[in-house]
VMD Tcl script that draws the C-alpha trace (Angstrom):
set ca {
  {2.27 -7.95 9.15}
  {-0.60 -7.47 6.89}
  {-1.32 -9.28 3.81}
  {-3.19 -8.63 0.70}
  {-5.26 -11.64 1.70}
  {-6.76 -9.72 4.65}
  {-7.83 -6.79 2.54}
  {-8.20 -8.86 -0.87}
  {-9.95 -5.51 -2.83}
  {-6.60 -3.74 -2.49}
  {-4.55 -5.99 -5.41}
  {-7.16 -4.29 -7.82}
  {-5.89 -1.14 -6.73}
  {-3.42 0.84 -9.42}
  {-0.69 2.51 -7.68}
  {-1.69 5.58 -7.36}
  {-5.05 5.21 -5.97}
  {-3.30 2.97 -3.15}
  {-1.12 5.40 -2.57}
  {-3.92 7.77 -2.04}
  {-5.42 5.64 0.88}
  {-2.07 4.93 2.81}
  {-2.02 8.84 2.84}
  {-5.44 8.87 4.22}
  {-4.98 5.91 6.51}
  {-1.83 7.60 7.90}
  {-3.63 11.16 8.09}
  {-6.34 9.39 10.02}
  {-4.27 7.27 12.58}
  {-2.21 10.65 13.02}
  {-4.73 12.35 14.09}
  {-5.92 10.26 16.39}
  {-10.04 10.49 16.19}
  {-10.48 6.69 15.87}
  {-11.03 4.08 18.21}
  {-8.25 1.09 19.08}
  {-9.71 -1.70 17.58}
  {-10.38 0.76 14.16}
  {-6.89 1.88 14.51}
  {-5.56 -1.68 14.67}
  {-7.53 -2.42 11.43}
  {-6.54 0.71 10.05}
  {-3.36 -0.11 10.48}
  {-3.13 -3.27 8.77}
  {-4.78 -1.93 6.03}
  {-2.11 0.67 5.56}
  {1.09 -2.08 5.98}
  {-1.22 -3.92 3.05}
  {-1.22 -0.40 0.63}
  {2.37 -0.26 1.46}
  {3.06 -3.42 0.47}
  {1.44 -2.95 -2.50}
  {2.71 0.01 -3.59}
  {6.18 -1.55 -2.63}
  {5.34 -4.86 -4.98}
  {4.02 -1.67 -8.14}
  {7.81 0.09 -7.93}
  {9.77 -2.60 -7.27}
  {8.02 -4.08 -10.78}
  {9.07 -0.88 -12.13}
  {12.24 -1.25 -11.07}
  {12.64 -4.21 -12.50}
  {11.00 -3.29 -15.67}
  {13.38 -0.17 -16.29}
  {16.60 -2.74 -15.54}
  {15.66 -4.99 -18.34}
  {15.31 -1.76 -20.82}
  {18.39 -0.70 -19.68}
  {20.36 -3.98 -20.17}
  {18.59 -4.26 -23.89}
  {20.31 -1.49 -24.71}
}
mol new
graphics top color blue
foreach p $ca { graphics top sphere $p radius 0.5 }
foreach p [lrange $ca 0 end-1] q [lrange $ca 1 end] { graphics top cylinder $p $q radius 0.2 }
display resetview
């Protein structure tokens, strides 16, 4: 599995905008105009945007359970 480390630029990425490229990564692998090795790099890249956008809601998450159990 990817890691952040391999594609350090992405942890300065907002949510949103990484969310943006997995949808491009994904539109890109999908359609199939890209070489193996680029589609094994692309593919990292995208488990690394997931993973980030997975770390971004699950903070959320956690964010809107501590409001909720203040109140």
């Amino acid at each position: 599995m990817a890691t952040e480390t391999e594609f350090p630029e992405i942890a300065d990425l907002s949510y949103e905008q990484a969310r943006d490229e997995l949808v491009d990564v994904v539109a890109r692998l999908e359609g199939g105009q890209v070489g193996l090795e680029d589609s094994m790099t692309q593919w990292r890249r995208g488990e690394a945007l997931a993973a980030h956008c997975r770390a971004w809601l699950d903070q959320a998450e956690a964010a809107l359970a501590e409001q909720s159990a203040e109140e």
